[in-house]
C-alpha positions in Angstrom: -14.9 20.2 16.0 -15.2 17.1 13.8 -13.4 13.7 15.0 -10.1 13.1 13.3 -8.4 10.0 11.8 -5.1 9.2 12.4 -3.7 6.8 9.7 -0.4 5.7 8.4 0.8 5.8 4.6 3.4 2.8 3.8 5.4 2.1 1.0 8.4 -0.3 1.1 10.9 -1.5 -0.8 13.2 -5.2 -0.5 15.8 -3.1 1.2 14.1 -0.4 2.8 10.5 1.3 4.2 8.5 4.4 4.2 5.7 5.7 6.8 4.1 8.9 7.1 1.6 9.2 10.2 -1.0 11.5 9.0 -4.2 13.3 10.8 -7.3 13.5 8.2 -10.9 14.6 9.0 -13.4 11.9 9.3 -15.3 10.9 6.5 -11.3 11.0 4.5 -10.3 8.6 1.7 -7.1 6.8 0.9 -6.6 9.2 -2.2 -6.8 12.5 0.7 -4.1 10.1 2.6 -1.9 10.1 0.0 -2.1 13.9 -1.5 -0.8 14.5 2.5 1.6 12.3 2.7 3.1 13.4 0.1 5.1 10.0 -0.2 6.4 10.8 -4.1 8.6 13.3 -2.0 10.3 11.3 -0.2 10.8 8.3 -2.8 12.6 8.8 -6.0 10.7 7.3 -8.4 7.7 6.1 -6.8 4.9 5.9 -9.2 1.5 5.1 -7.3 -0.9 2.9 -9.4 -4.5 3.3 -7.8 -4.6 -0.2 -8.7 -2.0 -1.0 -6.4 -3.2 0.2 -2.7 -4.5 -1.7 -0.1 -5.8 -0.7 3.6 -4.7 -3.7 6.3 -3.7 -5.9 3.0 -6.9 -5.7 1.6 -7.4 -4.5 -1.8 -8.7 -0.2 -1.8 -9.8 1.9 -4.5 -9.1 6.2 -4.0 -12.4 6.6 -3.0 -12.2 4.1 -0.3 -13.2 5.6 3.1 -10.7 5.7 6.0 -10.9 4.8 9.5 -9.3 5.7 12.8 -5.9 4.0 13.1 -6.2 2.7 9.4 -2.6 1.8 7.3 -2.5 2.6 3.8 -0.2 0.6 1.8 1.0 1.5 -1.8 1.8 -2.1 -3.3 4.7 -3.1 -5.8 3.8 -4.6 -8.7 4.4 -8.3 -9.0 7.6 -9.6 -10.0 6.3 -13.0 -10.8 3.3 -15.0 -11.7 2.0 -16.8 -7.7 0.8 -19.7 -9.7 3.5 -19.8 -12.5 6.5 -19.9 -9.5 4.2 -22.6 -7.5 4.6 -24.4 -10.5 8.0 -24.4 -10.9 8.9 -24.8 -6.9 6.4 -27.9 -8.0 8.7 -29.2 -10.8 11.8 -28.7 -9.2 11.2 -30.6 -5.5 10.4 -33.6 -7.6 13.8 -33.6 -9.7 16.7 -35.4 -7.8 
């Protein structure tokens, strides 16, 4: 019997999270993760971008391969620019 993987699909909101334990065969990618966890379900609206996912905060493709004990993590888009708002935290902390 092959080995299987058990990894964790997240997605979460400001106000509220979503985690689906799944069991995949080894040798399984984040895009077999997702078709099982089925997370478009369970969150109305949820659009998942393949640009947006990341295993352990670290940036994955669909194809990436999984690992025992792995997270998946479906990432919202950006509301802001990082280096535009440092900018502006910049600008204001030097105004009286």
């Amino acid at each position: 019997m092959a080995p299987m993987l058990a990894v964790e699909v997240v997605y979460a909101l400001p106000d509220r999270s979503w985690r689906v334990a799944v069991q995949l065969p080894a040798g399984a990618t984040v895009a077999d993760a997702l078709a099982l966890a089925d997370l478009g379900a369970q969150v109305p609206g949820l659009d998942v971008d393949p640009a947006r996912l990341a295993v352990f905060g670290r940036s994955a493709t669909l194809q990436t391969t999984l690992h025992d004990g792995d997270r998946v993590e479906i990432l919202r888009p950006l509301l802001a620019d990082p280096k535009q708002a440092r900018r502006e935290r910049a600008r204001s902390a030097g105004k009286p």
